[in-house]
C-alpha positions in Angstrom: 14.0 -73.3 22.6 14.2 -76.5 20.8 13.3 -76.5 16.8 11.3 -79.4 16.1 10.7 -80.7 12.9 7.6 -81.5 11.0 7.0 -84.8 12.0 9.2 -84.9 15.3 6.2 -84.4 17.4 2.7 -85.5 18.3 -0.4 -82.9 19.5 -1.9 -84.9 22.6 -5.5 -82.8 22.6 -7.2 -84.3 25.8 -10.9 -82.8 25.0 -13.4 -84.8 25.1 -14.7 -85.5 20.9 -18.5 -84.1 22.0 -17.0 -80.9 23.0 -14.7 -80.8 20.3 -16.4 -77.6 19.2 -13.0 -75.8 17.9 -11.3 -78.1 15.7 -7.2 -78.7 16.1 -4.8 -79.1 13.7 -5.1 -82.2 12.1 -1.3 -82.9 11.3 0.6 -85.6 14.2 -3.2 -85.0 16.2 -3.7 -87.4 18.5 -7.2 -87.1 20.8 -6.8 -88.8 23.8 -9.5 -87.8 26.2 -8.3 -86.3 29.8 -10.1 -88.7 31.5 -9.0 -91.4 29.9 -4.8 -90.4 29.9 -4.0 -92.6 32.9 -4.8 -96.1 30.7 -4.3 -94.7 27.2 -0.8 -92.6 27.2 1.2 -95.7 26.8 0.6 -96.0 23.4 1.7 -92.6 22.5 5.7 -92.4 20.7 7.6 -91.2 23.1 10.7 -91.0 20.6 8.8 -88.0 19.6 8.1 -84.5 21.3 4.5 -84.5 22.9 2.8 -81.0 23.2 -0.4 -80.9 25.3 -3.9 -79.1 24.0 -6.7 -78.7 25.4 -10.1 -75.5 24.6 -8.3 -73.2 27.3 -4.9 -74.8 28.9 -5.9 -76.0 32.4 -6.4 -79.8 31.3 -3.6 -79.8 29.0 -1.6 -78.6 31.8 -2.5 -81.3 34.2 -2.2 -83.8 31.5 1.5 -82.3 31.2 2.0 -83.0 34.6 0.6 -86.4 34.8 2.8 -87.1 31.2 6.1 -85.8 33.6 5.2 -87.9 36.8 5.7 -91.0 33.9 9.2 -90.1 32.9 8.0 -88.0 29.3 8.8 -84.8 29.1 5.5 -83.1 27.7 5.1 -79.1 26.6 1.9 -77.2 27.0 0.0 -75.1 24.1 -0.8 -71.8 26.5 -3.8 -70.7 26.1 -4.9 -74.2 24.4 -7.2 -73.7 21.3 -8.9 -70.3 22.0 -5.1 -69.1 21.5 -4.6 -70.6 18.5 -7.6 -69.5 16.7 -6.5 -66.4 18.2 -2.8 -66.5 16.4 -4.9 -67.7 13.1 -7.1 -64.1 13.0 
C-alpha cells in the first residue's frame, strides 16, 4: 500500500450538500456531487491521489469507476462515512 502524505491527496465526497447529514473531513475535501462528476471532475488535480466518499460506499464506488474509465486512478473509502464515524468511536 502506498503512503501518501498530508497534502498528496484530495477526498472527492460525491453526496449531495442537502444530505450532507455526517460531515467529512474537512482537510484536501472536495464536494463534487455524484450527479454532477461527468462535467465537474476535470477540474480536480490529478497530480494528486483522489480517494472517493460517499454516506455508505456504493456512489463513491461508481464514481471510482467512472474516475478509472477517464484515465485517473481513484481509491474508495469502504464503508464511506458511516465507517469513519465508526473508526472515530
Amino acid at each position: 500500500m502506498a503512503v501518501v502524505k498530508n497534502d498528496d491527496y484530495i477526498l472527492v465526497d460525491v453526496r449531495h450538500p442537502d444530505e450532507i447529514t455526517r460531515p467529512a473531513p474537512e482537510k484536501n475535501l472536495v464536494n463534487i456531487p455524484f450527479e454532477d462528476l461527468v462535467n465537474d471532475y476535470q477540474s480536480l488535480d490529478t497530480s494528486k491521489q483522489l480517494f472517493t466518499l460517499c454516506g455508505s460506499g456504493n456512489r463513491s464506488t461508481a464514481a471510482a469507476s467512472f474516475l478509472e474509465s477517464k484515465g485517473l486512478n481513484p481509491k474508495v473509502i469502504e464503508g464511506g462515512m458511516k465507517a469513519i464515524q465508526e473508526i472515530g468511536k
